[in-house]
C-alpha positions as CSV (number, residue, x, y, z in Angstrom):
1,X,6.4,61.6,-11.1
2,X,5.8,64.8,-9.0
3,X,5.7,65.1,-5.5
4,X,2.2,65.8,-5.4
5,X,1.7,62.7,-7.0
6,X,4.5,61.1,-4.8
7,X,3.0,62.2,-1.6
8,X,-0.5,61.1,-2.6
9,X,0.7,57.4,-3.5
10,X,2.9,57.5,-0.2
11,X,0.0,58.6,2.0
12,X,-2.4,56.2,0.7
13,X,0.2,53.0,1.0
14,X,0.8,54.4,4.9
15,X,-3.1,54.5,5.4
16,X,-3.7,51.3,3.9
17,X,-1.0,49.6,5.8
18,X,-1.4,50.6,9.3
19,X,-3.4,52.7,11.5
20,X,-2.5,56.4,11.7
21,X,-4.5,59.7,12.8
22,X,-2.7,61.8,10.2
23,X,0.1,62.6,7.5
24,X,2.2,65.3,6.4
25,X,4.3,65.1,4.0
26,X,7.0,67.7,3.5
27,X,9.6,67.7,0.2
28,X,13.1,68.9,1.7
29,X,14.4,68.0,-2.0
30,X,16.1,71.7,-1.7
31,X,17.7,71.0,0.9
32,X,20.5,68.6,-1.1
33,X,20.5,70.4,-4.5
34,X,23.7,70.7,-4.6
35,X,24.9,67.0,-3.2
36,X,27.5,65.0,-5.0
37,X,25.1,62.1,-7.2
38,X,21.8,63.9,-6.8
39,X,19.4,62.3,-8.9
40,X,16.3,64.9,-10.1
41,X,14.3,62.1,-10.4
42,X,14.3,61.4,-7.0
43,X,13.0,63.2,-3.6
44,X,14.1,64.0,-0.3
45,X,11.0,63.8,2.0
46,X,10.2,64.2,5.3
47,X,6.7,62.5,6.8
48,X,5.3,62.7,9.8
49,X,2.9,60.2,11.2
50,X,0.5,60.5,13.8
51,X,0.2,57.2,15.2
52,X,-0.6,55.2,18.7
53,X,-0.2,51.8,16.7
54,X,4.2,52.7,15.7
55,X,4.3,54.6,19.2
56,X,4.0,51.6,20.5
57,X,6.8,49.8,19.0
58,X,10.4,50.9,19.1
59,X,12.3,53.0,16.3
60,X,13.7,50.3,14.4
61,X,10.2,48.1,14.1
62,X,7.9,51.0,13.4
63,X,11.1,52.5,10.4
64,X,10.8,48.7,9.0
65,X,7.1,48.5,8.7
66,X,7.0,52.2,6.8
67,X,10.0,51.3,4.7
68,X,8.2,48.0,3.9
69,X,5.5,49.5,3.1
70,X,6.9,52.1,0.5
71,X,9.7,49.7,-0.9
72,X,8.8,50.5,-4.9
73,X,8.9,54.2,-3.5
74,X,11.9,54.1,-1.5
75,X,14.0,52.1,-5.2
76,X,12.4,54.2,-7.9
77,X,11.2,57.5,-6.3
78,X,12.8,58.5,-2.7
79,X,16.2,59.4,-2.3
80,X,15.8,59.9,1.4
81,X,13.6,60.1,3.8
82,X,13.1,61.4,7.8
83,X,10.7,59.7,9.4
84,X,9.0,61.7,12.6
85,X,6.7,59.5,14.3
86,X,4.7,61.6,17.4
């Protein structure tokens, strides 16, 4: 998988699964290179979510319900992720 394709399925999952005015998606993957046990197959991303639904919740609810929601991502395909909610 690329992270074109990675972005698209991430997007989609985030759409389906809660309310949101918009999506980027950003791959910081360069950023950690050179990091002790980086994995090629997996990404570093950073997604930022226009929301009023997760602003309404605290940090710790609204980081469950997106890492619920891109579980398979987060095991197979996402090595770490920053999440910017605004």
């Amino acid at each position: 998988m690329d992270i074109n394709q990675l972005s698209e399925i991430v997007k989609k999952k985030i759409k389906k699964g809660i309310k949101v005015q918009k999506i980027i998606i950003e791959d910081k993957t360069y950023l950690h290179l050179n990091h002790d046990g980086h994995d090629k197959k997996k990404f570093h991303v950073k997604i930022s979510i226009e929301s009023n639904y997760l602003n309404k919740m605290d940090r710790i609810k609204r980081t469950k319900i997106i890492y619920n929601l891109l579980n398979n991502e987060l095991k197979n395909y996402i090595h770490s992720i920053q999440l910017n909610i605004i």
